[in-house]
C-alpha positions in Angstrom: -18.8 21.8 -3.6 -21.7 19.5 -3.7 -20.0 16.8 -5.0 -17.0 17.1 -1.9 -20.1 17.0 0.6 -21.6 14.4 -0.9 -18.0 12.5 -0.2 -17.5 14.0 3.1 -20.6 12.5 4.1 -20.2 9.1 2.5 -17.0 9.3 3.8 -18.0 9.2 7.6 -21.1 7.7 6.9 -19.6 4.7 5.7 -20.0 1.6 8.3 -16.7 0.3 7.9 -15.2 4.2 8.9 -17.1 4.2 11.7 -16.0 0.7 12.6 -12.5 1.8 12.0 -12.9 5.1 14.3 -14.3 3.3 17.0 -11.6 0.7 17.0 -8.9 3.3 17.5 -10.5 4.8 20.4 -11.3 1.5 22.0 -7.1 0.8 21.3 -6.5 4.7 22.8 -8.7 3.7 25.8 -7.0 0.1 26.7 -3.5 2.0 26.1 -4.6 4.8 28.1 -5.9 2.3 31.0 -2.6 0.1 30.7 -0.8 3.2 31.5 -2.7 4.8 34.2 -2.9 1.1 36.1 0.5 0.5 35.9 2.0 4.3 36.9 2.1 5.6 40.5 3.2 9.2 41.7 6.6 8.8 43.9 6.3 10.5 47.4 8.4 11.6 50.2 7.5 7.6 51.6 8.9 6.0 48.2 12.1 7.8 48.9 12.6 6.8 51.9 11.6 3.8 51.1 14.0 3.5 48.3 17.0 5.3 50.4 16.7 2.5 52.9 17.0 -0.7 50.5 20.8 1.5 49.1 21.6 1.6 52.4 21.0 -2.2 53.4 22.4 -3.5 49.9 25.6 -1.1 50.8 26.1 -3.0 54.0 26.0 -5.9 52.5 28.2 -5.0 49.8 30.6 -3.2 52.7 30.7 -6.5 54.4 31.3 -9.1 51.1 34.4 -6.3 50.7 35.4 -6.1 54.2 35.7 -10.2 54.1 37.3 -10.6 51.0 40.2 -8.1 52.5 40.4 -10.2 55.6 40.4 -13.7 53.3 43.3 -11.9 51.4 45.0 -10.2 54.3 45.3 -14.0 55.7 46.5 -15.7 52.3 43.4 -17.2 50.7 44.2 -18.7 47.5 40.8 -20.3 46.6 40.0 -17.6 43.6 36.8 -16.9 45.3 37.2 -13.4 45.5 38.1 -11.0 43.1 42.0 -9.5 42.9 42.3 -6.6 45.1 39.2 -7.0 46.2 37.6 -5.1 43.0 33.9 -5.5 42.4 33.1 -2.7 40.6 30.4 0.2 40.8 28.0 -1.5 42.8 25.4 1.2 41.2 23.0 1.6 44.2 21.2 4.8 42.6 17.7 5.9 44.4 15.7 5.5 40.8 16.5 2.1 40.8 14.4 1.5 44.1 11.6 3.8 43.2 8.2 2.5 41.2 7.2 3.1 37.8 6.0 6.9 37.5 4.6 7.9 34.2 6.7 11.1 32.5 4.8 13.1 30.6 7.9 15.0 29.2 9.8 11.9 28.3 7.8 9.7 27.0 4.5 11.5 25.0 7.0 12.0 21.8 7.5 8.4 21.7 3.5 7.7 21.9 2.6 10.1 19.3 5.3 8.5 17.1 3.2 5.1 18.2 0.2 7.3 17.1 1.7 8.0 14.0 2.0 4.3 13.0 -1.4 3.5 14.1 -3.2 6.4 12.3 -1.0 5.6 8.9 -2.9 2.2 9.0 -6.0 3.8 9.7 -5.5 5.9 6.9 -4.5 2.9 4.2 -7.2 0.7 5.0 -9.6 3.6 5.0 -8.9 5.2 1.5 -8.7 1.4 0.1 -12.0 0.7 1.7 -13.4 4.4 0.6 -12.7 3.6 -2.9 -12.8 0.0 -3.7 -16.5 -0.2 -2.3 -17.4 2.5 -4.7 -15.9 0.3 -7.8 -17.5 -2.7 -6.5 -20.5 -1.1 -6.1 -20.7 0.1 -9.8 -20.8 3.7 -8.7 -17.4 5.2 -10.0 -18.1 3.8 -13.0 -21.5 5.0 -13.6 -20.0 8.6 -11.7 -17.2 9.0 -14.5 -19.3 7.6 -17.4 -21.8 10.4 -17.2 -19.8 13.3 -15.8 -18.3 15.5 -18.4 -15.1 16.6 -16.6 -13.4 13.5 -15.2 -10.2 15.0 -13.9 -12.1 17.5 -11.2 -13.9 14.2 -10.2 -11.2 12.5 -9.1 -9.3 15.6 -7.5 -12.3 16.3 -5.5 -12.8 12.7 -4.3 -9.1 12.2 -3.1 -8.6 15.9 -1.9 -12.1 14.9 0.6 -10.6 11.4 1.3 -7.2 13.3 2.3 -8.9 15.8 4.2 -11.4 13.9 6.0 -8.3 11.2 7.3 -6.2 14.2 8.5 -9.1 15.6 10.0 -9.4 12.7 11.9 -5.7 12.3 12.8 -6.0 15.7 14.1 -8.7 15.0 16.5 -7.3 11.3 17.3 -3.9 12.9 18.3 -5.2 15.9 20.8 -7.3 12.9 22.4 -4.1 11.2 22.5 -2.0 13.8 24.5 -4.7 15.0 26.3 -5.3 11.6 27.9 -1.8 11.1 28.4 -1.5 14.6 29.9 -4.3 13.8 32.0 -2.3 10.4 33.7 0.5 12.5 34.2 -1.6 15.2 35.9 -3.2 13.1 38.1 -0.9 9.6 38.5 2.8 10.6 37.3 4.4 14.3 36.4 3.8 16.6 34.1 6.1 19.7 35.4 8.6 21.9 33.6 7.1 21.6 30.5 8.4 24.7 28.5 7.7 26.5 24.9 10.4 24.6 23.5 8.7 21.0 24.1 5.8 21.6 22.6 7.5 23.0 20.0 9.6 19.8 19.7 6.4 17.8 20.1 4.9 19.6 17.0 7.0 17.8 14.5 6.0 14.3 15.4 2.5 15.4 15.6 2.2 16.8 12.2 4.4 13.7 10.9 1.5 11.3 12.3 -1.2 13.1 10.4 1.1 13.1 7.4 1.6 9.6 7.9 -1.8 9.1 7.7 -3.1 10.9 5.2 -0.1 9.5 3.0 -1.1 6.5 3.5 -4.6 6.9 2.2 -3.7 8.9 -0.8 -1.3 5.9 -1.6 -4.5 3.7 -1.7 -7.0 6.5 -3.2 -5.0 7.4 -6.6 -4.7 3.7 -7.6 -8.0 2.9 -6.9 -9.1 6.2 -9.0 -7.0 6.4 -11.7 -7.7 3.0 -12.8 -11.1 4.0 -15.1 -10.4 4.3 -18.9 -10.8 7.8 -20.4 -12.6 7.1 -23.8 -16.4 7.0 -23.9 -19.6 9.5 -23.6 -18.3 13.4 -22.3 
């Protein structure tokens, strides 16, 4: 137990982490901003609004129809207009008109997937960091020369390296939908959210702190299993 404090500690202690931790909250926070800036919540106004732009592009559409009967009706054979007069779905639908409004519902399992990819690199460059400073340092080698039992060593300094980057995924990703919930409480929508979303949402979230905690132990194993086994103990 003392020796996964000691790499808890060193863990977050380590400049680099805290380098690392502060960069993904300064990404969170520009992300977060981006978002909030460009999101507005759609009232009764943008609706109208929106209702009377379909109105005046369907006059205009009614009239380019109206003359291309009349040009046809009188025997125009220029090939400016269309046979029958067939232009298709104009597709004047209200959403079209309306601004950008943030969905909570919609679009958070997308960002924690976005999370996901973030925290796996977090993870890698972490647990090579985490280790390789230790064998550049002389440490690890000194560590296994003098320690009798070698194999709960290593399993105690990738089980805290594993723990402590999903531990910090964990934390990273409730900031993440909080903030998000947070812009779609107060600039975009956030309603019927049911059981069954956040029960859908669990899946990507526990596949981002997988993701990253894979992605150290990737790193961590190599960077520990390279020591030879013969010598003192």
């Amino acid at each position: 137990m003392n020796l996964v404090r000691a790499e808890w500690s060193r863990l977050f202690a380590r400049r680099f982490t805290k380098i690392m931790m502060g960069g993904i909250l300064l990404v969170m926070l520009i992300i977060g901003l981006g978002f909030a800036a460009n999101t507005n919540k759609i009232t009764e106004a943008d609706h109208a609004a929106a209702r009377a732009q379909i109105a005046e592009q369907q006059r205009y559409f009614d009239q380019m129809v109206t003359e291309c009967k009349r040009a046809q009706q009188a025997g125009d054979t220029s090939g400016k207009y269309p046979p029958n007069c067939e232009y298709g779905d104009p597709g004047f639908r209200e959403e079209y008109y309306l601004r950008y409004q943030f969905n909570f519902k919609q679009e958070v399992p997308v960002l924690v997937l976005v999370a996901a990819g973030v925290l796996a690199l977090f993870g890698f460059v972490v647990g090579a960091s985490f280790v390789g400073a230790e064998w550049n340092s002389g440490g690890m080698m000194n560590l296994l020369l003098w320690r009798p039992r070698r194999v709960p060593v290593l399993a105690a300094k990738l089980g805290t390296m594993l723990l402590g980057v999903l531990a910090a995924a964990a934390v990273y990703l409730v900031l993440w939908v909080s903030m998000f919930w947070a812009i779609g409480q107060t600039r975009g929508v956030t309603d019927r959210l049911t059981s069954g979303f956040w029960q859908s949402l669990a899946p990507s979230s526990r596949s981002a702190r997988t993701s990253s905690s894979a992605s150290s132990g990737r790193t961590t194993p190599s960077g520990t299993g390279c020591p030879p086994t013969s010598g003192p103990g």
